[in-house]
N, CA, C and O of each residue as an XYZ file, in Angstrom:
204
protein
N     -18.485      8.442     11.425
C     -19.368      7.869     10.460
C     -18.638      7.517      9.170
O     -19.156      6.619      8.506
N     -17.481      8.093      8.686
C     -16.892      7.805      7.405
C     -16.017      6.740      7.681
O     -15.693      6.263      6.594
N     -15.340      5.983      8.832
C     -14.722      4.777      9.044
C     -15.624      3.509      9.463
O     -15.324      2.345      9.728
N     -16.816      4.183      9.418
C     -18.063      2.996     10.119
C     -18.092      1.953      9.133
O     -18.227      2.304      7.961
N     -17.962      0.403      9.476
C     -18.493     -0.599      8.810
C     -19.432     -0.650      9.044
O     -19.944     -0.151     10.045
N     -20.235     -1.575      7.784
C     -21.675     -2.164      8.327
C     -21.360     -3.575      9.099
O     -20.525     -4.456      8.895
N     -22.890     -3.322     10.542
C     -22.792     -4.813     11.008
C     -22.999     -6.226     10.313
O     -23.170     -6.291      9.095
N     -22.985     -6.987     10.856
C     -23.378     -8.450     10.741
C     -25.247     -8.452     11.094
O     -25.801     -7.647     11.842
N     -25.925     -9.562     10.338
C     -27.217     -9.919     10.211
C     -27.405    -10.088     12.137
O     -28.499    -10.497     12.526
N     -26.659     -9.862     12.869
C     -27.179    -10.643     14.200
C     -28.442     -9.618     14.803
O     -28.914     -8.641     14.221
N     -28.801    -10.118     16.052
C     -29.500     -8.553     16.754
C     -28.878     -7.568     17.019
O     -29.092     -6.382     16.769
N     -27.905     -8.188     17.658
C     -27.182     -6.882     17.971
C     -25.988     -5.770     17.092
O     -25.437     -4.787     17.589
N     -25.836     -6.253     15.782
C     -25.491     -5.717     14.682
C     -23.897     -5.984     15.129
O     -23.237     -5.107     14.571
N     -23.253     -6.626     15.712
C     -21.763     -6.904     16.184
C     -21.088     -6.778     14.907
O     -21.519     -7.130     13.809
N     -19.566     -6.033     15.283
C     -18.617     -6.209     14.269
C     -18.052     -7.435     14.295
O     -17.530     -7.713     13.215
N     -17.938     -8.465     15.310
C     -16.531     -9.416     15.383
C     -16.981    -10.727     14.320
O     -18.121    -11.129     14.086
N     -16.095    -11.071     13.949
C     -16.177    -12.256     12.966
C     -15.178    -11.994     11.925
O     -14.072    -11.459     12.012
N     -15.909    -12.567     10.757
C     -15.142    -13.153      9.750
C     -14.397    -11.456      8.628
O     -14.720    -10.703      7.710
N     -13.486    -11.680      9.426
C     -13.172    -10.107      9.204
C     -11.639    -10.635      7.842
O     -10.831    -11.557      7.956
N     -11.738     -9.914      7.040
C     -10.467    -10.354      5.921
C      -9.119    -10.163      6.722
O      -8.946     -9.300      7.582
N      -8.040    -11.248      6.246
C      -7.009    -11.177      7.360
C      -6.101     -9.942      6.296
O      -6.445     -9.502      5.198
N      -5.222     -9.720      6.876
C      -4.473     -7.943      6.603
C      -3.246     -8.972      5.620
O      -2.788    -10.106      5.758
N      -3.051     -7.806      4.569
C      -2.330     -7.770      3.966
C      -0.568     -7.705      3.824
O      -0.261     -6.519      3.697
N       0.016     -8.127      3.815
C       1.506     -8.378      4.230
C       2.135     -7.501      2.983
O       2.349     -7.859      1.825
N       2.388     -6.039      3.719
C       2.831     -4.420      3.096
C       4.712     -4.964      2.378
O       5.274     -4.694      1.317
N       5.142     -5.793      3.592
C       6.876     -5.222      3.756
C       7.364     -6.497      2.586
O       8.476     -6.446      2.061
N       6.278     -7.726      2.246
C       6.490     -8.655      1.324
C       8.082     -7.980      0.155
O       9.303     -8.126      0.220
N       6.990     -7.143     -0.927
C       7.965     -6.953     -2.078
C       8.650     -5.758     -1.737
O       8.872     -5.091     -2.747
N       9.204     -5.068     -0.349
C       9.517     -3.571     -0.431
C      10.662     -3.333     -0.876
O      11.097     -2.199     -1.079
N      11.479     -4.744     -1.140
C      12.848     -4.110     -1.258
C      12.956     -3.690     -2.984
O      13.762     -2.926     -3.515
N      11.828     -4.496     -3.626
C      11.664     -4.472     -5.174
C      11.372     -2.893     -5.458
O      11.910     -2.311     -6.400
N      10.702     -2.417     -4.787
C       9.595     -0.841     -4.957
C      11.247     -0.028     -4.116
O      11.503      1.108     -4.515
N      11.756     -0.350     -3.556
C      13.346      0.560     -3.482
C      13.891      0.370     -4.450
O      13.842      1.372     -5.163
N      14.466     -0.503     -4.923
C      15.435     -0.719     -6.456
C      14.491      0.226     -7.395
O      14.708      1.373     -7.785
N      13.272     -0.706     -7.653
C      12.875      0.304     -8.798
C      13.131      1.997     -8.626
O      13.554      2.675     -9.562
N      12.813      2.548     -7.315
C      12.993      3.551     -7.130
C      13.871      4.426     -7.399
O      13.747      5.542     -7.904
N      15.138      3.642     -6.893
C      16.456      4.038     -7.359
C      17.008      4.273     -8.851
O      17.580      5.246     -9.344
N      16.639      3.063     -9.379
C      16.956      2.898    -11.001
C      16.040      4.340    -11.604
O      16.456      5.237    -12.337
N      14.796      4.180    -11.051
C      14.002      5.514    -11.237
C      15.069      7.080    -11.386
O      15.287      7.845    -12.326
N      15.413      7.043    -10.327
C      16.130      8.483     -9.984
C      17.187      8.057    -10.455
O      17.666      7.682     -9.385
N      18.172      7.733    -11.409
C      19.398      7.280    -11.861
C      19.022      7.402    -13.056
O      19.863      7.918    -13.793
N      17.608      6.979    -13.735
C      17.503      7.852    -14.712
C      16.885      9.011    -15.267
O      16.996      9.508    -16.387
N      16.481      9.213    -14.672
C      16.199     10.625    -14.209
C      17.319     11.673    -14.100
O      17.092     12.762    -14.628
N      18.365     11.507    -13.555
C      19.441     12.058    -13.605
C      20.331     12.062    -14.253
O      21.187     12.923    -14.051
N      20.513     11.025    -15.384
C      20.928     11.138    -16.592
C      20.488     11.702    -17.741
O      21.113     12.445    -18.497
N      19.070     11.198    -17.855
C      18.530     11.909    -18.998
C      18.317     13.961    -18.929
O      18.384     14.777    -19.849
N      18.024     14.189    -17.234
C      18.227     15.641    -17.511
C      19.237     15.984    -17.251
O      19.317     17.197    -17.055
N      20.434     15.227    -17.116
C      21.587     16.428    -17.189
C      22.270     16.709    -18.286
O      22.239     16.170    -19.393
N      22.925     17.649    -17.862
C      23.128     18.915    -19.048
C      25.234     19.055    -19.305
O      26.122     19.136    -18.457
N      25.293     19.028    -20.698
C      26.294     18.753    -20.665
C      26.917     19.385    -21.042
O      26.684     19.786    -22.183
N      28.270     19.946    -20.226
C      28.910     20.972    -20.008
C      30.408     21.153    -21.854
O      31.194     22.098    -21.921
């Protein structure tokens, strides 16, 4: 019941139709790695500790 869509106006309440087409995930991934990286690079500068 918590993944249930609602049907369509028909009789028989059918799911199939005009369903939104899916989203393209892998588009910007290599951007969300760099940032990531640059992330943890500074991160690792700013807390380290100097001898």
């Amino acid at each position: 019941m918590v993944f249930a869509q609602p049907g369509d106006d028909t009789v028989d309440g059918g799911l199939e139709g005009d369903d939104t087409p899916p989203v393209p995930v892998n588009g910007k991934l290599i951007y969300l790695g760099i940032a990531g990286l640059l992330f943890a690079v500074y991160t690792y500068r700013r807390n380290k500790k100097v001898a």
